[in-house]
TORPA-4810 file (N, C-alpha, C, O; in nm, 3 decimals):
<nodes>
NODE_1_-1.077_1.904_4.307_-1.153_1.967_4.413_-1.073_1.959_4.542_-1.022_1.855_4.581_X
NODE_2_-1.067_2.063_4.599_-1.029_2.058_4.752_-1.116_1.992_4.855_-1.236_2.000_4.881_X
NODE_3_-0.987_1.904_4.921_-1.067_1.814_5.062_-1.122_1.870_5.119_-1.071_1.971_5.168_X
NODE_4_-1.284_1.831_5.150_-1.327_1.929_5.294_-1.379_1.758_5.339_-1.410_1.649_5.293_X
NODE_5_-1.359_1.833_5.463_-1.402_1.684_5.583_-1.559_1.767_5.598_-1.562_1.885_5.632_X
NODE_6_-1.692_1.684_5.568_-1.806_1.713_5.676_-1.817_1.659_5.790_-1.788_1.541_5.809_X
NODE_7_-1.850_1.717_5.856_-1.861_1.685_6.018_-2.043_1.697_6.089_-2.113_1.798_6.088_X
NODE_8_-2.070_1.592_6.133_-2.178_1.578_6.188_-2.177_1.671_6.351_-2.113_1.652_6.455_X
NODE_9_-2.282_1.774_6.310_-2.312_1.851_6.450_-2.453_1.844_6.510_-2.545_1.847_6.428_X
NODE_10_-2.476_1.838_6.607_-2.589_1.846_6.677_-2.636_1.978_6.620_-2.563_2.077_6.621_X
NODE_11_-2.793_1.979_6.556_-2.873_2.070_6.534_-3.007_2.052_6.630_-3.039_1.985_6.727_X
NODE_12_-3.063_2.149_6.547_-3.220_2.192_6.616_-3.322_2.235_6.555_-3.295_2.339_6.496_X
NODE_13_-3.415_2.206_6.544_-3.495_2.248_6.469_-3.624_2.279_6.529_-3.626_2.245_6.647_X
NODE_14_-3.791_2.361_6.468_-3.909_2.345_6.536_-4.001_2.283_6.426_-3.985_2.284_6.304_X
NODE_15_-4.109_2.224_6.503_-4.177_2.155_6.408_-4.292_2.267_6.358_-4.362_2.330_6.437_X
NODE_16_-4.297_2.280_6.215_-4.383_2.395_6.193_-4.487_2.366_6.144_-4.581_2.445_6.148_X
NODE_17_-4.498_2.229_6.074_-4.618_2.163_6.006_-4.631_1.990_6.016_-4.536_1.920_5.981_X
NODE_18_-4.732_1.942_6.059_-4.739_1.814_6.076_-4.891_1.774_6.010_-4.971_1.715_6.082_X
NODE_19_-4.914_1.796_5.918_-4.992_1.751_5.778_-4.959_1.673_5.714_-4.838_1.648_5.710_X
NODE_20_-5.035_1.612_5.647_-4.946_1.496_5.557_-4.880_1.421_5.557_-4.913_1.365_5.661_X
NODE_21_-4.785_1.353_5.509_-4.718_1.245_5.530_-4.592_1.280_5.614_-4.542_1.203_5.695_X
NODE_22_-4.538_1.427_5.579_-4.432_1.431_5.610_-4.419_1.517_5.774_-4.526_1.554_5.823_X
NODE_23_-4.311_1.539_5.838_-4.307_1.658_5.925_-4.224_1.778_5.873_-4.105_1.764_5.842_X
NODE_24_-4.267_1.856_5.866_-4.213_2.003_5.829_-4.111_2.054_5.938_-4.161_2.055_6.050_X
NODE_25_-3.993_2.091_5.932_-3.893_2.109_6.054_-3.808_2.243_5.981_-3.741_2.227_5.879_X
NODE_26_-3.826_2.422_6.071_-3.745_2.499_6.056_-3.629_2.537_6.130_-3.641_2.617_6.223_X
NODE_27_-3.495_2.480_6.093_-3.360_2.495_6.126_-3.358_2.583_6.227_-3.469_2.637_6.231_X
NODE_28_-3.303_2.615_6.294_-3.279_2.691_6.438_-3.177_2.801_6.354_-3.077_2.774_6.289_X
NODE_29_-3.228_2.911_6.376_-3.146_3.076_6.278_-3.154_3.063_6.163_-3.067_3.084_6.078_X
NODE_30_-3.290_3.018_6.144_-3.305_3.060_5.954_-3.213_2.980_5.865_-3.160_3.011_5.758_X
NODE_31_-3.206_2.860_5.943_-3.037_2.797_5.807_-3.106_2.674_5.722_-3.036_2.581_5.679_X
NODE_32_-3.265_2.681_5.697_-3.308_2.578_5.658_-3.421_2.539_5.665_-3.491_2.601_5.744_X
NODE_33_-3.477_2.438_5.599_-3.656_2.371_5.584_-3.613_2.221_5.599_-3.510_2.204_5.534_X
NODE_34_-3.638_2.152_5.636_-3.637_2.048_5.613_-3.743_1.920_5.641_-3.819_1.928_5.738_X
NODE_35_-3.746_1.836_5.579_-3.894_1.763_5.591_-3.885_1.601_5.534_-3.850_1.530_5.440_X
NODE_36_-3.952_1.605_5.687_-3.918_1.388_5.674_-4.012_1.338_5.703_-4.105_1.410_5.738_X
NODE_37_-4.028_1.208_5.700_-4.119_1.092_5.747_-4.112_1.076_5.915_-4.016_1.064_5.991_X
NODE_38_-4.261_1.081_5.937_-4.292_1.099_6.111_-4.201_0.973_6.167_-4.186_0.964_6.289_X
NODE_39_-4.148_0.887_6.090_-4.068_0.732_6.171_-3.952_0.786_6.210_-3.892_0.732_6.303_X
NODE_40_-3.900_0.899_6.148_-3.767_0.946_6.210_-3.736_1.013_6.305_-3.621_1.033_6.342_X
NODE_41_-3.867_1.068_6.369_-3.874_1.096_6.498_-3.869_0.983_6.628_-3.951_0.892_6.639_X
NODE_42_-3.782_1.002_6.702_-3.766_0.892_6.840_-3.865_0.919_6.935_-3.846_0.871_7.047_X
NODE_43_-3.952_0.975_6.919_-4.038_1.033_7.037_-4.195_0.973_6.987_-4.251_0.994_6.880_X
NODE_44_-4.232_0.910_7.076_-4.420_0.846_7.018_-4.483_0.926_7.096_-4.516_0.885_7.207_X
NODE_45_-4.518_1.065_7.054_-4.579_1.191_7.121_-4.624_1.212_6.979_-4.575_1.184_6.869_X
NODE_46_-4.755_1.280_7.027_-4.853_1.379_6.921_-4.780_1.500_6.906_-4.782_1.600_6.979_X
NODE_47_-4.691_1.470_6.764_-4.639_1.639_6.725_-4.737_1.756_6.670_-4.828_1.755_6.586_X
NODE_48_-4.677_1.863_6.756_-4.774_1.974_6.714_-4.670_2.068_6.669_-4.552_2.042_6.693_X
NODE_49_-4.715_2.208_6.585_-4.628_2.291_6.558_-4.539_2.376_6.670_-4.598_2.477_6.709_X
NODE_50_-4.449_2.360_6.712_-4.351_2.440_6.793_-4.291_2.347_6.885_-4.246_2.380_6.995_X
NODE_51_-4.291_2.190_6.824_-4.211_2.119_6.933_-4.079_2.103_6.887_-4.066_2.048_6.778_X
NODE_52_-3.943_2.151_6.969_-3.839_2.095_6.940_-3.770_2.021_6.951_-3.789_1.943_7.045_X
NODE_53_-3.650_2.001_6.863_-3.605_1.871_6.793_-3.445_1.893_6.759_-3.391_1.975_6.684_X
NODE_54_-3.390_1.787_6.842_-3.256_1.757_6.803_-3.225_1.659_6.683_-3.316_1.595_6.629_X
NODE_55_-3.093_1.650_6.644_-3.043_1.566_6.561_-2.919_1.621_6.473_-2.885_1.733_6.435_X
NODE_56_-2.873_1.502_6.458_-2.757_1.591_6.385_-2.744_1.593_6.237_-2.809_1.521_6.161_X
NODE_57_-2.653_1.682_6.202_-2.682_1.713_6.085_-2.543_1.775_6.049_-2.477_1.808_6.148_X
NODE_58_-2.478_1.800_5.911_-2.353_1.829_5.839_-2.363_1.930_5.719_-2.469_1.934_5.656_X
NODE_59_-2.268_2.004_5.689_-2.290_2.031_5.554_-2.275_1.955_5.474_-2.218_1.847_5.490_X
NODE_60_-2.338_2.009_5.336_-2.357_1.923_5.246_-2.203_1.911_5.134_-2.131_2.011_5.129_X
NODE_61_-2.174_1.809_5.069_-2.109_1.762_5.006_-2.143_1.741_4.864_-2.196_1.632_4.844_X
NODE_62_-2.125_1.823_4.747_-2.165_1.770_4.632_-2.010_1.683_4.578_-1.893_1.717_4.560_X
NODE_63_-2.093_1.548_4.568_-2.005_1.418_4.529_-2.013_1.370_4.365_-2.107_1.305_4.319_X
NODE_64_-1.928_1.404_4.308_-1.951_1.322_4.173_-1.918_1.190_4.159_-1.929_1.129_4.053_X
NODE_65_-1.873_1.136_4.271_-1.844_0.964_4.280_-1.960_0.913_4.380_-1.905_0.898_4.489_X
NODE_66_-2.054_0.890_4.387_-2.114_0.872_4.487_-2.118_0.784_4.544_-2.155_0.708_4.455_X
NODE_67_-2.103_0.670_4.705_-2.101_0.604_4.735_-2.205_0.514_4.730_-2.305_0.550_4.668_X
NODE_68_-2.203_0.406_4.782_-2.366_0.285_4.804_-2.359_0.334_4.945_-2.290_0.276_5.029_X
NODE_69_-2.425_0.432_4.971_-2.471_0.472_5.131_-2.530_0.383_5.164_-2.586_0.320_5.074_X
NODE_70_-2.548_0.326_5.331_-2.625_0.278_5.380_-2.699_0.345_5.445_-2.648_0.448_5.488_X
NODE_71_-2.828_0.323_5.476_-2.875_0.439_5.585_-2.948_0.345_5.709_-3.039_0.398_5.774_X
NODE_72_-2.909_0.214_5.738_-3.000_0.087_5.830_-2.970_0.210_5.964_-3.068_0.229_6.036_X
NODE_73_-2.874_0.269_5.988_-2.825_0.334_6.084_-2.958_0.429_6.158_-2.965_0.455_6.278_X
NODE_74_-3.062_0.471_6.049_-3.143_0.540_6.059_-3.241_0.508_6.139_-3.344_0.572_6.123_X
NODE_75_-3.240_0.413_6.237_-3.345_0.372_6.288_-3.394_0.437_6.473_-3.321_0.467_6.568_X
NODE_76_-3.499_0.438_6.463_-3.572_0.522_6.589_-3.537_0.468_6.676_-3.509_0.547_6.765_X
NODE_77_-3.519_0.354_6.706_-3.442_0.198_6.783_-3.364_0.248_6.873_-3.366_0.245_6.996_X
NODE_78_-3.270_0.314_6.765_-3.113_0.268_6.799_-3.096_0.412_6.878_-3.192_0.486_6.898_X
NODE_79_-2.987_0.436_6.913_-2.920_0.550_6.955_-2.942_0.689_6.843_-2.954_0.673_6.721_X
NODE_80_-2.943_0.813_6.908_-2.914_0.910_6.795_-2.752_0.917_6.762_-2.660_0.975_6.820_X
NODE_81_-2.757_0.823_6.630_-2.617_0.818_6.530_-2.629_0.901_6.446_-2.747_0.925_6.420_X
NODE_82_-2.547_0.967_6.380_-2.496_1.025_6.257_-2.481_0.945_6.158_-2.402_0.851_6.169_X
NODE_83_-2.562_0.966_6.027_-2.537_0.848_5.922_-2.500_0.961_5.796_-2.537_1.074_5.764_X
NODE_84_-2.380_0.836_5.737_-2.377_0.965_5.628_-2.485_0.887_5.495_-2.498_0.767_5.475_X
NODE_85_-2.540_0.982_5.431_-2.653_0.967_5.343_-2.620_1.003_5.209_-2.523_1.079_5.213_X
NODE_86_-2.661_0.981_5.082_-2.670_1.033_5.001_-2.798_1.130_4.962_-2.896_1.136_5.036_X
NODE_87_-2.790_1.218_4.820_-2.890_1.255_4.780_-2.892_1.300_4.653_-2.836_1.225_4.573_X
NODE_88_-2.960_1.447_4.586_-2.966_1.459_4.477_-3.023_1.636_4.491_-3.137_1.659_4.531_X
NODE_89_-2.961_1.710_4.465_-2.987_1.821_4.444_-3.122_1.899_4.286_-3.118_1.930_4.167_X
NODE_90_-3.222_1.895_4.403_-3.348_1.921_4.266_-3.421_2.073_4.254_-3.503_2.121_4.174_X
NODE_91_-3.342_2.133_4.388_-3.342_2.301_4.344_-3.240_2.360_4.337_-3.161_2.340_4.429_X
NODE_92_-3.201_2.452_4.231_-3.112_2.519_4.270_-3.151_2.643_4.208_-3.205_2.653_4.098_X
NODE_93_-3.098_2.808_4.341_-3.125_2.922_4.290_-3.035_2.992_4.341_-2.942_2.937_4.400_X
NODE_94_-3.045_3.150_4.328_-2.925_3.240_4.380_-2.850_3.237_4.550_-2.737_3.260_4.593_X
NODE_95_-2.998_3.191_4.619_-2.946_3.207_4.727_-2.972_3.027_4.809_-2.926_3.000_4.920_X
NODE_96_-3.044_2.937_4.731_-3.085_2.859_4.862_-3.042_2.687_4.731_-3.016_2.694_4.611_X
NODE_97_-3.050_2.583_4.801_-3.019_2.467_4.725_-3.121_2.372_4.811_-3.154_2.379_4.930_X
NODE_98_-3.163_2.271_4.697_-3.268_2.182_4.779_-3.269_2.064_4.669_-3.289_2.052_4.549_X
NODE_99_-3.218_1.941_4.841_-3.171_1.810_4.852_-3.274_1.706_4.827_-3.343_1.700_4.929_X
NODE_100_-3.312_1.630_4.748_-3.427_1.491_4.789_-3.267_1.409_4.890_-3.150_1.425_4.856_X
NODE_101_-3.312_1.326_5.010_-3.264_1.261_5.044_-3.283_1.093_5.003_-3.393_1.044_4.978_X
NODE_102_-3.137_1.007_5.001_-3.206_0.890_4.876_-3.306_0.781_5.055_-3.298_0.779_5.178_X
NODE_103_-3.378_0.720_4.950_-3.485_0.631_5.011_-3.576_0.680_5.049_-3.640_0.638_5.146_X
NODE_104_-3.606_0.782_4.982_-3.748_0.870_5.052_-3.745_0.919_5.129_-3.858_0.955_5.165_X
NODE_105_-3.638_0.960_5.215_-3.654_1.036_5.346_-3.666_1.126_5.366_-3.647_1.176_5.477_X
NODE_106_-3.713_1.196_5.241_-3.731_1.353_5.309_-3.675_1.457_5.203_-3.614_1.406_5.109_X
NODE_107_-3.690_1.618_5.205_-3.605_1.678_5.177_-3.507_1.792_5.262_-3.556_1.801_5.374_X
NODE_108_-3.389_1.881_5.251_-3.316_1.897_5.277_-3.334_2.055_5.182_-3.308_2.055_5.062_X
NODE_109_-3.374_2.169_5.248_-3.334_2.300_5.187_-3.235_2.411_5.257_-3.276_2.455_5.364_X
NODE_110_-3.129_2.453_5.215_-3.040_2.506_5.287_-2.970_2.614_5.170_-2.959_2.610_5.047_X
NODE_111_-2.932_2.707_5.273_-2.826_2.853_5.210_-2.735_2.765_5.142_-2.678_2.663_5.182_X
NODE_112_-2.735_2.834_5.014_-2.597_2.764_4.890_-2.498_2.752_4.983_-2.454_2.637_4.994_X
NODE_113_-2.450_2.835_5.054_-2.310_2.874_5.158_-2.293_2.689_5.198_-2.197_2.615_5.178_X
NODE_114_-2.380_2.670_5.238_-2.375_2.538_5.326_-2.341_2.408_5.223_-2.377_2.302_5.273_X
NODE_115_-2.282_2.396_5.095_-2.293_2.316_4.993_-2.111_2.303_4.944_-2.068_2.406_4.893_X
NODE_116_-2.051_2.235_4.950_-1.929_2.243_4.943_-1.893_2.162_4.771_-1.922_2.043_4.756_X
NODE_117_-1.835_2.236_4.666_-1.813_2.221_4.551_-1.721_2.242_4.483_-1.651_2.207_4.578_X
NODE_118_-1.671_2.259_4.431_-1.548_2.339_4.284_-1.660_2.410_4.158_-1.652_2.515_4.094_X
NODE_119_-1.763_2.298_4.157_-1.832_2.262_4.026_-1.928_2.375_4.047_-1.971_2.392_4.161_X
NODE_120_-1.974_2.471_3.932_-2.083_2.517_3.972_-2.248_2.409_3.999_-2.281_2.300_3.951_X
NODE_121_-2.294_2.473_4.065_-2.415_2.374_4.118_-2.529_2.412_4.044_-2.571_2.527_4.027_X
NODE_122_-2.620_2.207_3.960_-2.715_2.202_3.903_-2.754_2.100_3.985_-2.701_2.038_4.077_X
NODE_123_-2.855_2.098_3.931_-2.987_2.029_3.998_-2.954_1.898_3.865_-2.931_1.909_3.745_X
NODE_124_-2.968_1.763_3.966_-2.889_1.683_3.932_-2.783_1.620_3.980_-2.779_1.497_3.975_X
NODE_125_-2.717_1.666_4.016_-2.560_1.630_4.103_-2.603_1.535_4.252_-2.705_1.524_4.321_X
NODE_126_-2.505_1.494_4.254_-2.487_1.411_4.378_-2.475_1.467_4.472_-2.392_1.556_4.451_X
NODE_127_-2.516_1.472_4.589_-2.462_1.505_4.747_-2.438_1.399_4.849_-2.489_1.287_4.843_X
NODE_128_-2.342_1.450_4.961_-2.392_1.395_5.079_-2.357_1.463_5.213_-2.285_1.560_5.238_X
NODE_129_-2.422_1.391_5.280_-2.423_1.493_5.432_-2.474_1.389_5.545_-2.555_1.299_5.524_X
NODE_130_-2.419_1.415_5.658_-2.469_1.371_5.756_-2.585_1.363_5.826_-2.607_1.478_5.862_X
NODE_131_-2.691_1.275_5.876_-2.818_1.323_5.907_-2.798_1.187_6.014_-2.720_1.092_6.017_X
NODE_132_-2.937_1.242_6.114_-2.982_1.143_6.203_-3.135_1.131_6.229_-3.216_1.169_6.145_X
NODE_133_-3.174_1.076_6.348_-3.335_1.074_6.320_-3.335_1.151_6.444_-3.230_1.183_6.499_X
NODE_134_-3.431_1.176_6.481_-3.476_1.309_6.571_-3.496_1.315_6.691_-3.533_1.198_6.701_X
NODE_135_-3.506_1.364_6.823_-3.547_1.372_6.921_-3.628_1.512_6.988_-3.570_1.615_7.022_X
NODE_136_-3.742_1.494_6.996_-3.795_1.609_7.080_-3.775_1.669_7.186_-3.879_1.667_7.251_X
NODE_137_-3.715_1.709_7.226_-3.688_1.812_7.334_-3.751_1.913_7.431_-3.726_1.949_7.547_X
NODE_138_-3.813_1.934_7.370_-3.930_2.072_7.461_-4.063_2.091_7.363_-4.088_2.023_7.263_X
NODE_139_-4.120_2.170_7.402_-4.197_2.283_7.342_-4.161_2.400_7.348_-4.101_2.442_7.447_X
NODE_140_-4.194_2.489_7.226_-4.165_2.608_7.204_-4.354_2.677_7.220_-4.420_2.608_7.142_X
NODE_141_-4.437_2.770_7.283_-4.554_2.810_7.284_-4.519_2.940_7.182_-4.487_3.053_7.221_X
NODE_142_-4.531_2.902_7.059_-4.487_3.011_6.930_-4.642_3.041_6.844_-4.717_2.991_6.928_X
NODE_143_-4.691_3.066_6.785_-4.790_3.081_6.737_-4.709_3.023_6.600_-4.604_3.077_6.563_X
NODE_144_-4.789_2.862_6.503_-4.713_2.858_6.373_-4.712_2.945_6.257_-4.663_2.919_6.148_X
NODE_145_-4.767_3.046_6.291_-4.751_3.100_6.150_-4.622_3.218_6.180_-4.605_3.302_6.092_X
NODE_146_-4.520_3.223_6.322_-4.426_3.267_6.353_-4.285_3.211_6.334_-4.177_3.270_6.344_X
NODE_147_-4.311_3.087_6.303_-4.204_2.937_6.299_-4.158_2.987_6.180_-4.072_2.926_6.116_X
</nodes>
């Protein structure tokens, strides 16, 4: 397989659903779903749908050696760090791939484009990618069923 370096970039996201256990978060230009546990947000504010949210984030890496990731890095505490994470790829279709992140944190759905491989891609395989925990930023006044 050819080296690719992932690189942790500042993203963005809006919050589109805050039901349930998890928070529902749509990628800034359509590049994604993604959905975590409310602790990974740095902000102790009542999330509603259209608040935005920094953090960073990488393409993904399918790894067939996979490391013992740590993820202690992940904490609301600390600074917004970049941690690199593992995971596990449990969708895969023509156009989109979708990540469980390991320790429960969430999942991870993104354009195949964004998935770096040799191997063709099954559900099953190893990944990894950079992630951080979140910060709110603004409000967006969007109506959610526009998010």
């Amino acid at each position: 397989m050819a080296d690719y370096t992932i690189n942790p970039v500042m993203m963005g996201g809006l919050v589109k659903d805050t039901s349930g256990e998890r928070i529902k978060i749509h990628l800034h230009g359509r590049l994604g779903v993604i959905e975590v546990p409310r602790w990974l947000i740095r902000d102790d504010i009542e999330l509603e749908p259209g608040h935005d949210l920094d953090f960073y984030f990488s393409y993904i890496q399918v790894n067939t050696h996979p490391y013992d990731y740590d993820a202690s890095s992940l904490d609301p505490a600390l600074d917004l760090t970049p941690c690199l994470i593992g995971g596990k790829l449990i969708e895969v279709n023509d156009t989109a791939a979708k990540i469980e992140m390991m320790n429960n944190l969430g999942t991870v759905a993104v354009p195949r484009r964004w998935l770096f491989t040799n191997d063709a891609l099954e559900e099953g395989q190893n990944c990894e990618f950079y992630f951080s925990c979140m910060n709110v930023v603004g409000k967006k006044d969007i109506p959610p069923e526009s998010i």
